[in-house]
C-alpha positions in Angstrom: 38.0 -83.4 180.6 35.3 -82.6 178.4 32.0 -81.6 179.7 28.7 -82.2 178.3 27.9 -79.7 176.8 31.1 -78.9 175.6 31.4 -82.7 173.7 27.9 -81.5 171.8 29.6 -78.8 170.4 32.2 -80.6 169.3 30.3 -82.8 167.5 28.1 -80.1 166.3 31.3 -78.5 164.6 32.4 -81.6 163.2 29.0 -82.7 161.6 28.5 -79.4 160.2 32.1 -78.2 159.1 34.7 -79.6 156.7 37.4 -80.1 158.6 41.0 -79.9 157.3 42.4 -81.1 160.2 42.0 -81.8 164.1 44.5 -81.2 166.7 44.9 -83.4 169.8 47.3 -82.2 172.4 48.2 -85.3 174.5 48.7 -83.5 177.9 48.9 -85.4 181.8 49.5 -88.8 180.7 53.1 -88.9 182.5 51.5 -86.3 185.7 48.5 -88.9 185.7 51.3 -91.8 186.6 53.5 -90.1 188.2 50.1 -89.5 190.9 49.7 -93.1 190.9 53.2 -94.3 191.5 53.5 -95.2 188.2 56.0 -95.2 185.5 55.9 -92.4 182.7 55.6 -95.1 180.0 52.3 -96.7 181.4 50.9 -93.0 181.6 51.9 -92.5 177.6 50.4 -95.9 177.6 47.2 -95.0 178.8 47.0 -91.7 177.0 47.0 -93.5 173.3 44.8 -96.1 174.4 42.2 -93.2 175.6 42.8 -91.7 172.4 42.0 -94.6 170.1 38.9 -95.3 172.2 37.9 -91.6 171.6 
């Protein structure tokens, strides 16, 4: 999870930099259900809903 501080830089580098691409590692989703006593699929779910809210 992102801190603070840490989001703040981010968007410091990406106001201030051309990017020529960003990277997003898509890590816990199935862990994340698995803790609920869920199935994988709802964690991928979850994970590419987070990420098109980010």
């Amino acid at each position: 999870m992102l801190t603070v501080d840490k989001e703040q830089e981010i968007i410091d580098i990406v106001k201030n930099t051309k990017l020529r691409h960003i990277a997003i590692i898509m890590d816990g989703n199935r862990r994340w259900a698995k803790e609920k006593n869920l199935p994988s699929a709802f964690g991928h779910k979850k994970g590419v809903d987070a990420l098109k809210a980010a």
